[in-house]
VEXDREN-2710 file (C-alpha; in Angstrom, 1 decimal):
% VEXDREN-2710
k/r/px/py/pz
1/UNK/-9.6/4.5/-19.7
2/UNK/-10.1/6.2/-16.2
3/UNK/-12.4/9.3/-16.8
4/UNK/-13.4/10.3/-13.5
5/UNK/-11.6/10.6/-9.7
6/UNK/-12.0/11.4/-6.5
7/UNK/-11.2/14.9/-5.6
8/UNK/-7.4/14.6/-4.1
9/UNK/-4.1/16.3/-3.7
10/UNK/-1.8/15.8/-6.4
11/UNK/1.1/12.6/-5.0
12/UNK/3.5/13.8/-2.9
13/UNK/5.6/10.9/-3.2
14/UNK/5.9/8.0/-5.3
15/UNK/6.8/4.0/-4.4
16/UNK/7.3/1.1/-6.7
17/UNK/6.7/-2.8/-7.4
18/UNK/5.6/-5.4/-9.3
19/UNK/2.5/-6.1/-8.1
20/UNK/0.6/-4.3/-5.7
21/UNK/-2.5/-5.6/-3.6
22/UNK/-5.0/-3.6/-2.2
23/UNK/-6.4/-5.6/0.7
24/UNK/-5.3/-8.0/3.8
25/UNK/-8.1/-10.4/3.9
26/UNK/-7.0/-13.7/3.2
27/UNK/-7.7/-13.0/-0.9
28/UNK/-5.2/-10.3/-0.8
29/UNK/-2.6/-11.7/1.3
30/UNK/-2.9/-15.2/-0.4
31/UNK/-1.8/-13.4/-3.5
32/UNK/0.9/-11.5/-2.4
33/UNK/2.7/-14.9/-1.2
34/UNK/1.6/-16.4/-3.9
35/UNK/3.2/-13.7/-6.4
36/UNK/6.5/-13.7/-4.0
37/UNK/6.9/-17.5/-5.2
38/UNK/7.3/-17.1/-8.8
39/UNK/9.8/-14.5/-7.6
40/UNK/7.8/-11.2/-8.0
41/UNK/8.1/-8.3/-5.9
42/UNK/4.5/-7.4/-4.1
43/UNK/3.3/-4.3/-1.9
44/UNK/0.3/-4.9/0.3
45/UNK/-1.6/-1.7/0.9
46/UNK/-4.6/-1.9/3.8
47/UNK/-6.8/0.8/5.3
48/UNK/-6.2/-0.5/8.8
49/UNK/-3.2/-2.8/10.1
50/UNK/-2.4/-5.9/8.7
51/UNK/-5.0/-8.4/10.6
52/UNK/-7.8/-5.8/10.9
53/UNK/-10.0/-7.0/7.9
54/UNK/-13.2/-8.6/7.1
55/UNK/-11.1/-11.9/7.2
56/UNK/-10.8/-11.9/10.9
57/UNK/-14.0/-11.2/11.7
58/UNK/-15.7/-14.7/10.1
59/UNK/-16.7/-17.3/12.5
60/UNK/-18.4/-20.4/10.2
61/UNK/-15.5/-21.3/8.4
62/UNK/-14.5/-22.7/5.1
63/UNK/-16.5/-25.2/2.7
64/UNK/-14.5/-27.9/0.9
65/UNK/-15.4/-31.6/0.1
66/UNK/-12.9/-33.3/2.1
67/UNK/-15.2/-35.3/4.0
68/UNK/-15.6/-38.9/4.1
69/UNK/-18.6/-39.4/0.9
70/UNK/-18.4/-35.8/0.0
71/UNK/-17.9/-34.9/-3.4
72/UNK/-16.9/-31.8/-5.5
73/UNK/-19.8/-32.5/-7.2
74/UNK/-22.5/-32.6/-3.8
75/UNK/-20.9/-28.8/-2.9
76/UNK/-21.2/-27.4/-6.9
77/UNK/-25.0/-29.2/-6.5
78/UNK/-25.7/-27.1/-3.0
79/UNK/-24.2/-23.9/-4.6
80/UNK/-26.0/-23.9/-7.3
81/UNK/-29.2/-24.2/-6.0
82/UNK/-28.3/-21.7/-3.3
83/UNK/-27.4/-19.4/-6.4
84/UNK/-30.9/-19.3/-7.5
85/UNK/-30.3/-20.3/-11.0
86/UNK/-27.6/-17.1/-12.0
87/UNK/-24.0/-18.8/-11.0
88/UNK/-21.6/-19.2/-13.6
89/UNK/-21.3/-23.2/-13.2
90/UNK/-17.5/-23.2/-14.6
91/UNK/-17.0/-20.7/-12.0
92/UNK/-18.3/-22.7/-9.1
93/UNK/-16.8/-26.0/-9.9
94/UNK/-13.5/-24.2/-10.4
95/UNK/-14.3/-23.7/-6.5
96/UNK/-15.6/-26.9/-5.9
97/UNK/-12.5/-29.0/-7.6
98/UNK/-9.8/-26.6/-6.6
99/UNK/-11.1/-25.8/-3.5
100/UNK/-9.8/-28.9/-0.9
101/UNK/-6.2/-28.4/-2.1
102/UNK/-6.5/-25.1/-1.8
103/UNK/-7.8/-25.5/2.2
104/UNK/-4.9/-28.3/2.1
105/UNK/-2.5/-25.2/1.1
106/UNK/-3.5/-23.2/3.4
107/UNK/-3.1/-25.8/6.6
108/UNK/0.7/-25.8/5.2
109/UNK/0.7/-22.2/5.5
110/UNK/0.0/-22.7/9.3
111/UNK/-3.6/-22.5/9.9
112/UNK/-4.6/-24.7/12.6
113/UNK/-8.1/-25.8/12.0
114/UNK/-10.0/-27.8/15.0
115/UNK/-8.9/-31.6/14.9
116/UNK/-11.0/-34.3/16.4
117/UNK/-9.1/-37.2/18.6
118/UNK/-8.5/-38.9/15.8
119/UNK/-6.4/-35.8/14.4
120/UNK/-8.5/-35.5/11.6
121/UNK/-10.3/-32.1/10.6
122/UNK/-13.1/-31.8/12.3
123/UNK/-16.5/-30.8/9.7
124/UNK/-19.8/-29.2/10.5
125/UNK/-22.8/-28.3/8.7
126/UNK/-24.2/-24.7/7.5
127/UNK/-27.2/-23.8/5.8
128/UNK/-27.5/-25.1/2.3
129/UNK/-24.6/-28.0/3.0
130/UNK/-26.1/-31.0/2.6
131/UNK/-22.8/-32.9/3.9
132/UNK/-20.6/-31.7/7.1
133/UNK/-18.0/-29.9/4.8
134/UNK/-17.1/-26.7/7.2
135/UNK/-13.8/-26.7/8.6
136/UNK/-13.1/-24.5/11.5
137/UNK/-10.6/-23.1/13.7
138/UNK/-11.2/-21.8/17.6
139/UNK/-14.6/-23.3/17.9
140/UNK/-16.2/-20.2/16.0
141/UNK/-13.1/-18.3/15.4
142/UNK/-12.1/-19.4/11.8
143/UNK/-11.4/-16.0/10.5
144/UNK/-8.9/-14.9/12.8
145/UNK/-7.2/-17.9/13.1
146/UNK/-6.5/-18.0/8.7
147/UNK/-6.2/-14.4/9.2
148/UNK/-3.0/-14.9/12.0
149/UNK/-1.6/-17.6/9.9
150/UNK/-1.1/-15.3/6.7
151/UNK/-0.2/-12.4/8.3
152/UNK/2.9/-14.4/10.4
153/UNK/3.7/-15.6/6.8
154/UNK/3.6/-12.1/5.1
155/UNK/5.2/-10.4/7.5
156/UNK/8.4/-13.3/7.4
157/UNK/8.7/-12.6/3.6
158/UNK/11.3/-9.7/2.6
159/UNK/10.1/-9.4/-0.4
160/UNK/6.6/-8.1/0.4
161/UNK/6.2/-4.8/1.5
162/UNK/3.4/-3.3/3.7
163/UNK/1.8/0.0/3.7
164/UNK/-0.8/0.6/6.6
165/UNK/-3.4/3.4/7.3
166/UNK/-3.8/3.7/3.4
167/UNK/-7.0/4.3/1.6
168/UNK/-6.6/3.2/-2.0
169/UNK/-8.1/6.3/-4.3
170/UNK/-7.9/5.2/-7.6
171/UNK/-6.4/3.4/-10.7
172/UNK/-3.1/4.8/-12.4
173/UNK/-3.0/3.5/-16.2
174/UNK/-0.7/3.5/-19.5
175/UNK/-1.2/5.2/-22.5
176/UNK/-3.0/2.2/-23.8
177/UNK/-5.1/1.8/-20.7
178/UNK/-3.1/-0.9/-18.8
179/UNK/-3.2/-0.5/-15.4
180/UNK/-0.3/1.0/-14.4
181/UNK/-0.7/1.6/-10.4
182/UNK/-2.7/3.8/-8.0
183/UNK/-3.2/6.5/-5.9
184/UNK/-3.2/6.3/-2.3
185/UNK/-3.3/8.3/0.9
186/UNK/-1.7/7.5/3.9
187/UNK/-2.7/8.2/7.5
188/UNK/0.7/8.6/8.9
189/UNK/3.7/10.6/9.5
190/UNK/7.1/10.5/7.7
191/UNK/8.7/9.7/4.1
192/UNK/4.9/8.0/3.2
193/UNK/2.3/10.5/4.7
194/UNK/-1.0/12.1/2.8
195/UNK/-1.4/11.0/-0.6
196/UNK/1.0/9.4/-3.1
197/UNK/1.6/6.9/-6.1
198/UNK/2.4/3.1/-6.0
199/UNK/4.0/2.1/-9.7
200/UNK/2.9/-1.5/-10.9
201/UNK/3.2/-3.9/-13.5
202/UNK/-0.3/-5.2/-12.1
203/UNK/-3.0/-4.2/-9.3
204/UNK/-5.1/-6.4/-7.8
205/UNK/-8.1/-5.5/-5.5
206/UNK/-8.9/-7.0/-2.6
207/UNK/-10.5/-4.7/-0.9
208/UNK/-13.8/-6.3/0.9
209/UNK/-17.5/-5.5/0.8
210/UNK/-19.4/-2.8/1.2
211/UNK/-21.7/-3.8/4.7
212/UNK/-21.2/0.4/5.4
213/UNK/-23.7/1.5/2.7
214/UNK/-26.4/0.0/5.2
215/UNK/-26.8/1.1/8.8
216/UNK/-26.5/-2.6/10.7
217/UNK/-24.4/-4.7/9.2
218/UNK/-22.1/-7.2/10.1
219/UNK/-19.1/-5.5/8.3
220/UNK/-16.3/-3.4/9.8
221/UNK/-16.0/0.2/9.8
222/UNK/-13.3/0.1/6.7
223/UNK/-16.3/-1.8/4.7
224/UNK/-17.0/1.6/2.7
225/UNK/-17.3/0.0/-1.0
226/UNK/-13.5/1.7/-1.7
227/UNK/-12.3/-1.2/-4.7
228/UNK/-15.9/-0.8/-6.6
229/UNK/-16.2/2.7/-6.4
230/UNK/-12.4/2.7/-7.8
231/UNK/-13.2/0.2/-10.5
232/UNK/-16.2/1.9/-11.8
233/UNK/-14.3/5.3/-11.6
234/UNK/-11.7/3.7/-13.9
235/UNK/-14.1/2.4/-16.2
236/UNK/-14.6/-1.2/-15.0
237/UNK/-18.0/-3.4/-15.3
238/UNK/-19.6/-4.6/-11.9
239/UNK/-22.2/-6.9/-11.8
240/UNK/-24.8/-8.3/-9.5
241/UNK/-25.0/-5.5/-7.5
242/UNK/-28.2/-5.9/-6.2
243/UNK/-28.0/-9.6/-5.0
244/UNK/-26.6/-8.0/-0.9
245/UNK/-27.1/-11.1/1.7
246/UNK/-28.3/-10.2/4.6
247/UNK/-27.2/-12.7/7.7
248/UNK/-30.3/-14.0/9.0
249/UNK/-29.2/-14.3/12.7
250/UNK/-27.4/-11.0/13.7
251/UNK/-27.2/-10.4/17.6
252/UNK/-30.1/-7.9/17.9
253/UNK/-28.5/-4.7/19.9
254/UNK/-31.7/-2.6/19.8
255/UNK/-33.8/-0.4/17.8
256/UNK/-31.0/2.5/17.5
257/UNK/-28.2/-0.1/17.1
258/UNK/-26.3/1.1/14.0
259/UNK/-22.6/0.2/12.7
260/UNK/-21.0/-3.4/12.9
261/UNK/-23.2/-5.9/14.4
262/UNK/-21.9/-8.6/16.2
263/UNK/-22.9/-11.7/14.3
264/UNK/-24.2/-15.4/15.6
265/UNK/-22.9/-17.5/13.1
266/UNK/-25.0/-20.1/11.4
267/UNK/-22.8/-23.2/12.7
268/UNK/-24.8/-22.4/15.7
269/UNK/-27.8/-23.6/13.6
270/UNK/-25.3/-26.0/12.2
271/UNK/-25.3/-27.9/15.2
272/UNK/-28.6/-27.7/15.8
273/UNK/-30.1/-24.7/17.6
274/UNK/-33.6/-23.5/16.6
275/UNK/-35.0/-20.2/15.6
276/UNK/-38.0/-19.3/17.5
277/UNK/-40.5/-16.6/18.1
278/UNK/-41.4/-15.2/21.2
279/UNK/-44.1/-17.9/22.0
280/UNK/-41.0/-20.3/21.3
281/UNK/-42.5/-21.7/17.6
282/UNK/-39.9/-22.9/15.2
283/UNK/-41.2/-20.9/12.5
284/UNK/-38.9/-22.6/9.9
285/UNK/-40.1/-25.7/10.4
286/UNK/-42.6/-26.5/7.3
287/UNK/-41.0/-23.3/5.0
288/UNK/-38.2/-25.7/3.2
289/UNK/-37.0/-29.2/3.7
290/UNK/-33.6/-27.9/5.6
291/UNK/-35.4/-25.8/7.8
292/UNK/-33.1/-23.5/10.0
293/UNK/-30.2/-25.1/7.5
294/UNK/-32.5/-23.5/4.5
295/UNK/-30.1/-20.8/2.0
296/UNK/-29.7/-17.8/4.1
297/UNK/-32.0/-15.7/1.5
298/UNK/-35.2/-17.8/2.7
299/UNK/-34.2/-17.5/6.6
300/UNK/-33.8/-14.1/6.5
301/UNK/-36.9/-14.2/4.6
302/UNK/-38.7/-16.2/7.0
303/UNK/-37.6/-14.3/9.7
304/UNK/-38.4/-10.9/8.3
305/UNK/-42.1/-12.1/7.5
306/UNK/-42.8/-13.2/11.0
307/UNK/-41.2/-9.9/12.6
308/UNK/-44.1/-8.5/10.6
309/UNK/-46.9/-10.8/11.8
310/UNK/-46.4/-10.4/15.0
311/UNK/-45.2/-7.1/14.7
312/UNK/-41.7/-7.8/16.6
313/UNK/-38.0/-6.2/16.5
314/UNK/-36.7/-9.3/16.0
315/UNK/-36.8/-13.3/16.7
316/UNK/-34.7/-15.6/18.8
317/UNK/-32.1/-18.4/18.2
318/UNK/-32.5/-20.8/20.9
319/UNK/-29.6/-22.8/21.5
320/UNK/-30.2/-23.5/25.4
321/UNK/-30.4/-26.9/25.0
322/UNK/-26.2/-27.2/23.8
323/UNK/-25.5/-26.9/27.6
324/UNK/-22.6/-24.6/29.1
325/UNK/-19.6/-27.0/27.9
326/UNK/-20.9/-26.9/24.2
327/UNK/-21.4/-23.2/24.0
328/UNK/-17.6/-23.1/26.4
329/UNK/-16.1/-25.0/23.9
330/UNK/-17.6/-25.1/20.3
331/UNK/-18.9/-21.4/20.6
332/UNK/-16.7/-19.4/23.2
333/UNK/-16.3/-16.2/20.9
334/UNK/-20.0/-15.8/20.8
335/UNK/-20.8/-17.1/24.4
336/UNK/-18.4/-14.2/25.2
337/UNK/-19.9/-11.6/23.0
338/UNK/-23.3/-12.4/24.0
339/UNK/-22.8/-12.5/27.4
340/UNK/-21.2/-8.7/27.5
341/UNK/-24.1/-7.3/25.9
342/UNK/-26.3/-9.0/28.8
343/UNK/-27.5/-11.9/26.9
344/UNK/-26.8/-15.4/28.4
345/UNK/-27.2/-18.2/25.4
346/UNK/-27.0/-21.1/27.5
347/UNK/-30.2/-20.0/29.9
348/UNK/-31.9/-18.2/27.3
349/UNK/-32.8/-17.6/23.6
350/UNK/-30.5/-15.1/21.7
351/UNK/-32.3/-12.1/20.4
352/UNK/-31.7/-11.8/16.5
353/UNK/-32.4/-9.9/13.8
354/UNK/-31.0/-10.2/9.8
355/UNK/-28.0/-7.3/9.1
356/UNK/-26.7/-6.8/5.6
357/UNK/-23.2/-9.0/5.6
358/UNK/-21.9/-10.1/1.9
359/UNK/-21.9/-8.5/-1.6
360/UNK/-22.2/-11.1/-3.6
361/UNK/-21.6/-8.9/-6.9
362/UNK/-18.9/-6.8/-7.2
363/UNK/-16.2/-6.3/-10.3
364/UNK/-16.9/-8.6/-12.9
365/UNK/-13.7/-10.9/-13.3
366/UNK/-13.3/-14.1/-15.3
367/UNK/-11.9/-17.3/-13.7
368/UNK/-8.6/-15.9/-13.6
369/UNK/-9.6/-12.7/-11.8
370/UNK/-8.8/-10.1/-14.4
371/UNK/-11.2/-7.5/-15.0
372/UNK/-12.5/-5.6/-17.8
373/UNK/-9.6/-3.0/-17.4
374/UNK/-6.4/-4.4/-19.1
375/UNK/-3.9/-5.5/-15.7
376/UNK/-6.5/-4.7/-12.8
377/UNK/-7.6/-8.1/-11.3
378/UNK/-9.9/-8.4/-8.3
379/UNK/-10.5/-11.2/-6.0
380/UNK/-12.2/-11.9/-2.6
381/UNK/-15.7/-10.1/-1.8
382/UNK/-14.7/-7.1/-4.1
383/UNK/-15.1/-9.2/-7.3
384/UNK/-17.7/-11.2/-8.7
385/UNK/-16.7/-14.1/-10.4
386/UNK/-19.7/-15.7/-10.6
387/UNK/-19.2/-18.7/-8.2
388/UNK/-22.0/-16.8/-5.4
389/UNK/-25.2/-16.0/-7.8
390/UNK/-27.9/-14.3/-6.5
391/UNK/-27.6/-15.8/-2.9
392/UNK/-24.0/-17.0/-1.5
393/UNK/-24.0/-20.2/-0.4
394/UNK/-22.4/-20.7/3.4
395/UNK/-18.6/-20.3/3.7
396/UNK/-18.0/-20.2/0.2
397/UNK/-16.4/-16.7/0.7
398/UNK/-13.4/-17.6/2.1
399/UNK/-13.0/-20.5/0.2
400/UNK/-13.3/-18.6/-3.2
401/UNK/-10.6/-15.6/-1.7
402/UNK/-8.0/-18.9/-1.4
403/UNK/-9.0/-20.0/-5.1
404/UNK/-9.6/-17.2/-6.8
405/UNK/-6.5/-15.4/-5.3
406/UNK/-4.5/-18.7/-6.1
407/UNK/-5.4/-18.0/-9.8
408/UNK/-4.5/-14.7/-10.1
409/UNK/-1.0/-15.5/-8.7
410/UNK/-0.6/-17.9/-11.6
411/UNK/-2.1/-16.0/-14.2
412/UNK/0.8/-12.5/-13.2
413/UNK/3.4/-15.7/-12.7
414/UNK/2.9/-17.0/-16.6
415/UNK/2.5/-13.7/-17.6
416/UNK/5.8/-12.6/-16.5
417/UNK/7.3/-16.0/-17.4
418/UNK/6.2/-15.0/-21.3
419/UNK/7.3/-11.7/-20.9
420/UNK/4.1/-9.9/-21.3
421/UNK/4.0/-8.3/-17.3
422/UNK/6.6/-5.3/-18.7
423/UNK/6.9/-1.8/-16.7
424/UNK/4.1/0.6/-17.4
425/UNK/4.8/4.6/-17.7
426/UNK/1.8/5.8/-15.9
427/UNK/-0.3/8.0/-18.5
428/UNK/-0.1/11.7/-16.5
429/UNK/-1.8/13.7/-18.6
430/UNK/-4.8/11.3/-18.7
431/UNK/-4.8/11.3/-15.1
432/UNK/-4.5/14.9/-14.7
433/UNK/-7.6/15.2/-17.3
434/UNK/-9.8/12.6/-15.5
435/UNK/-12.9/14.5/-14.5
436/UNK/-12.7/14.7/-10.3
437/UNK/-15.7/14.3/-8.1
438/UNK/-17.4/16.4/-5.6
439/UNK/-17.0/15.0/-2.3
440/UNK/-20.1/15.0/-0.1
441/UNK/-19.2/16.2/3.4
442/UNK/-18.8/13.5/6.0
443/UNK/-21.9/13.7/8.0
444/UNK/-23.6/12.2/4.3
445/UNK/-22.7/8.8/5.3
446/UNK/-25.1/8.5/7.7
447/UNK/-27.8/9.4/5.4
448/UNK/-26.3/6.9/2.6
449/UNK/-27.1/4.4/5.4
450/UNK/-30.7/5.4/6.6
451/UNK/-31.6/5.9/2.7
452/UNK/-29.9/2.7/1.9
453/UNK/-31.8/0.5/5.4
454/UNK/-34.6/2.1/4.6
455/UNK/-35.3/1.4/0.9
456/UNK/-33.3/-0.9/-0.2
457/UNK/-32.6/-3.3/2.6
458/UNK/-34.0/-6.8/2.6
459/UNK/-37.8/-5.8/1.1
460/UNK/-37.3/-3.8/-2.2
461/UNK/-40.2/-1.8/-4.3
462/UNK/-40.2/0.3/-7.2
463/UNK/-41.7/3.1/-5.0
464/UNK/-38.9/2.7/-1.7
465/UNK/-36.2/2.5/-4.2
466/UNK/-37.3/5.7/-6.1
467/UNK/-37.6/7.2/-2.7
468/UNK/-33.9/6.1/-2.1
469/UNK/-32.5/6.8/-5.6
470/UNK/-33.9/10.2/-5.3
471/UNK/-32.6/10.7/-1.8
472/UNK/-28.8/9.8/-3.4
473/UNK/-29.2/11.8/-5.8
474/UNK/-29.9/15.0/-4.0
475/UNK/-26.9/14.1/-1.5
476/UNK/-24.6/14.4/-5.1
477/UNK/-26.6/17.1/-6.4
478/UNK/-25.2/18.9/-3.0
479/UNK/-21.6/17.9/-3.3
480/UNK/-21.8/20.0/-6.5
481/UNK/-23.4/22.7/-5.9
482/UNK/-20.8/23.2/-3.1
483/UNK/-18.2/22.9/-5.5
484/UNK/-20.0/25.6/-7.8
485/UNK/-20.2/27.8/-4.7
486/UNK/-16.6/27.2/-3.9
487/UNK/-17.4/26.1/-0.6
488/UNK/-16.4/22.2/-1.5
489/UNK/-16.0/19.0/1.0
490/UNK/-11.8/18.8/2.6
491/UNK/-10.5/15.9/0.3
492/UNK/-9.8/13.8/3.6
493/UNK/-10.4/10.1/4.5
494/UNK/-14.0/10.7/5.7
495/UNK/-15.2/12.6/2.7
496/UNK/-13.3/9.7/0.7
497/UNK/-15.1/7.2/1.9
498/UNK/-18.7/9.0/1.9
499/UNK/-18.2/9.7/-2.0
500/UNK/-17.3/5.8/-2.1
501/UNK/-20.6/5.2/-0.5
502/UNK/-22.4/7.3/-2.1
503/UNK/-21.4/5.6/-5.5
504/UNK/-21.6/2.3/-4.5
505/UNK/-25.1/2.8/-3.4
506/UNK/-26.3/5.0/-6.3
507/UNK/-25.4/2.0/-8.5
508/UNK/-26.6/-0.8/-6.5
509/UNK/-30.0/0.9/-6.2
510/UNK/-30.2/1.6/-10.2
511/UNK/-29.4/-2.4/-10.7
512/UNK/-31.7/-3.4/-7.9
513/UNK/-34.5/-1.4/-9.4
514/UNK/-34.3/-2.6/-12.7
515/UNK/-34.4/-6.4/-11.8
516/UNK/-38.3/-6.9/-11.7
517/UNK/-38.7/-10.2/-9.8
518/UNK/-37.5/-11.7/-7.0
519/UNK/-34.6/-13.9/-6.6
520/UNK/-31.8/-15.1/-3.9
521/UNK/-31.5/-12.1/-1.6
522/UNK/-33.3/-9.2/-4.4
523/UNK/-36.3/-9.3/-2.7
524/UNK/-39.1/-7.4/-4.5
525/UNK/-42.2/-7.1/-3.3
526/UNK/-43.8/-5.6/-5.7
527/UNK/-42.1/-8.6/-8.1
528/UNK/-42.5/-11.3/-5.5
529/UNK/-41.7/-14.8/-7.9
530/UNK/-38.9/-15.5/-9.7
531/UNK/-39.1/-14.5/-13.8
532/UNK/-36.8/-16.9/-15.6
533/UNK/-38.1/-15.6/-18.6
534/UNK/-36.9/-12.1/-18.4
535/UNK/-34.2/-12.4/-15.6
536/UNK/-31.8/-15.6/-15.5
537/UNK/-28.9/-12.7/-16.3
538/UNK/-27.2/-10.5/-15.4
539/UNK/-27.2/-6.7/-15.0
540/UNK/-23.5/-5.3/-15.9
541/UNK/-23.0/-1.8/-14.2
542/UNK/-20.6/0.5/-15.6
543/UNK/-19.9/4.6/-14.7
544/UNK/-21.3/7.0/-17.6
545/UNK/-19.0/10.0/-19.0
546/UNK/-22.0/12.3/-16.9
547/UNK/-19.9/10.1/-13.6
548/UNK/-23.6/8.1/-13.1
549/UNK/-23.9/4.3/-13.0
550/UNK/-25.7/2.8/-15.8
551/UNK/-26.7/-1.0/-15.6
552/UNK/-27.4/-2.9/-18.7
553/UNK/-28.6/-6.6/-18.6
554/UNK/-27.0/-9.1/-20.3
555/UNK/-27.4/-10.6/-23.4
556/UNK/-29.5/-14.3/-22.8
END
């Protein structure tokens, strides 16, 4: 049962559905027209317009075994071992098996991958792949191309209905602690404008990462941790917090570069480009047996240790050797994108440096994507369902947003085939009695960020993280004494999404510092080897009546 919530206006107005998704990355939208075909209405709620999420932005692509000699088997193998020994192996082959029909699906749906002369699907490599198993669309433009193909098909569909401009507050319930809908606010004018209720048989979050808690990242601004932050508020375990990747090979902007980072995409190393320092060493040659193909943890290792040697902002991806017409045609997005920011790829070495880019924990889900709260499901980089471990294994993310969503649209469809998805009353008194939250004023974002970059970025100690936790905890110490003061934080979008933040990081920083060792992308340096022993588990995060995340390991 919800016992805490973001400081809000009571709902001014009040919609209704079956099903209601949070989210327009391809997770969320492949379950709305999913749900749609067992003949349930759905409602797609998203912070920005329809096509402006995370989705869009990926370049690699999407990992299935449906080359010639692949197996399901080779791709669960190379995600394990990225995993770093904490995936839940039913999870991943779930991916593995599932997964090509799923990428099959989704060509039906209208996505037009790249096709060779043959007019077969053209494959390329990533790090960790041991086979050519990426698929791709636009040279390096993969995510806006499954992105455009779900959005044409959501928007043809009648029977789901869009809300825009909405941050998602938090979970509306039953009496008996069923998920009943949500509150929302809406950054518009009309019948739908400030905040208000969506009524629903079943929510499902699909609401992205959380790349904002950290000052460069790759993520967009809506990236502000929103479906975590509303899970643990509603009494939901997270898990696997701590395990953030951090893209080894980030376009490097500058020292005071800060926000969304544009990203060079690891099919770049795919097809054979070389990381370099500024003497022009391949540095990653010797470290492991892939070399610039290694798991992203150990590149981004590898180039954070020899930014410290040498005492350097950053390292360089040297591609020069792909000639104009590869980079024209196989890499135009980021030809372009480098190119504006004065940076010519096909004359010279690309300036890089890692950013924080995917939360591979988030709400803790089974196979079928429900969560811990009776009718909230979560899917896409918001959830963990255990397929990612302590280290995401390349262009696994979109394929596990197809599968995972694909599931939960079969689990609401038998549900409401056995009659067990009824209408829910929402429970108003308990939502009235929830406990609300001071909202730190806007301007604490930026210092969620700096704290965050600072301490508990890519190298992690028991003192930076103290440093950090203690640095959260006076921003919320703030946001009450405000309150006390009667001089409290407008309830607005801004001061939404910094109390979002705020939460997020308070509990990824209480996980991270309770994992003693180092593993996957928790990189400790006080802990630097890997303690079987004590840590093959993991931590499960939930929100304490006092409105502070506790994590508690699991039992081995």
């Amino acid at each position: 049962m919800s016992t805490h919530r973001l400081t809000a206006p009571a709902p001014g107005w009040t919609a209704a559905t079956d099903v209601v998704v949070v989210g327009s990355g391809v997770a969320g939208l492949t379950v709305a027209l999913n749900v749609r075909k067992a003949g349930l209405r759905a409602m797609v709620v998203t912070k920005a317009v329809l096509d402006e999420g995370s989705t869009r932005w990926a370049q690699g692509g999407v990992a299935a075994a449906l080359g010639e000699g692949d197996t399901p088997e080779q791709h669960l193998d190379d995600t394990l071992v990225a995993g770093a020994g904490v995936c839940d192996e039913e999870a991943v082959r779930t991916l593995v098996t599932e997964g090509p029909d799923a990428v099959r699906r989704l060509i039906a749906t209208g996505a037009l991958f790249d096709r060779g002369e043959d007019g077969e699907v053209l494959l390329t490599r990533e790090g960790g792949h041991h086979r050519r198993r990426i698929v791709h669309a636009g040279g390096d433009a993969t995510g806006a191309e499954i992105s455009r193909a779900l959005v044409a098909a959501v928007r043809t569909d009648p029977g789901i209905e869009l809300i825009e401009h909405a941050l998602v507050l938090d979970l509306l319930t039953d009496a008996a602690g069923h998920a009943a809908g949500l509150t929302l606010h809406v950054m518009g004018e009309g019948q739908r404008d400030g905040v208000g209720a969506v009524r629903a048989r079943a929510v499902v979050l699909a609401t992205g990462g959380m790349g904002q808690v950290f000052s460069a990242t790759t993520n967009p601004a809506v990236s502000t941790g929103d479906g975590v932050a509303l899970a643990l508020r509603a009494g939901a375990a997270v898990t696997d917090l701590e395990f953030v990747q951090f893209h080894p090979t980030v376009l490097w902007l500058g020292p005071e570069a800060e926000g969304q980072q544009p990203l060079v995409s690891e099919a770049v190393r795919g097809e054979g480009a070389h990381l370099v320092d500024a003497d022009g060493v391949r540095f990653m040659v010797g470290q492991h047996e892939l070399a610039e193909l290694a798991p992203r943890d150990i590149v981004a290792k590898a180039i954070t240790r020899r930014m410290q040697e040498q005492g350097a902002e950053h390292m360089f991806l040297d591609g020069r050797h792909f000639g104009a017409g590869m980079w024209e045609h196989r890499f135009p997005t980021i030809l372009a994108f480098c190119r504006a920011n004065g940076i010519d790829p096909v004359t010279e070495p690309i300036p890089i440096a890692p950013a924080a880019h995917f939360a591979s924990g988030g709400v803790r889900t089974d196979r079928n994507g429900r969560t811990s709260v009776p009718g909230l499901y979560a899917c896409g980089e918001v959830a963990c369902t255990g397929v990612h471990g302590a280290n995401r294994l390349a262009s696994n993310s979109l394929l596990e947003g197809l599968v995972f969503a694909e599931r939960i649209a079969a689990d609401l469809a038998g549900l409401d085939a056995a009659g067990d998805l009824p209408e829910r009353a929402v429970d108003v008194a308990a939502a009235r009695a929830a406990q609300p939250v001071p909202l730190p004023p806007s301007e604490a974002r930026a210092e969620i960020q700096r704290l965050m970059s600072r301490g508990a970025g890519i190298l992690r100690s028991a003192a930076s993280m103290a440093d950090t936790a203690a640095g959260l905890a006076l921003l919320a110490e703030q946001a009450r004494s405000h309150v006390a003061e009667e001089k409290p934080a407008d309830p607005r979008v801004e001061t939404w999404e910094a109390a979002n933040l705020l939460l997020v990081a308070t509990a990824l920083v209480a996980a991270a510092a309770q994992r003693e060792e180092t593993r996957g992308c928790h990189w400790r340096e006080d802990f630097p080897e890997r303690d079987d022993a004590h840590w093959r588990r993991h931590l499960i995060t939930t929100l304490a009546a006092t409105g502070g995340p506790v994590s508690t390991p699991e039992e081995q």
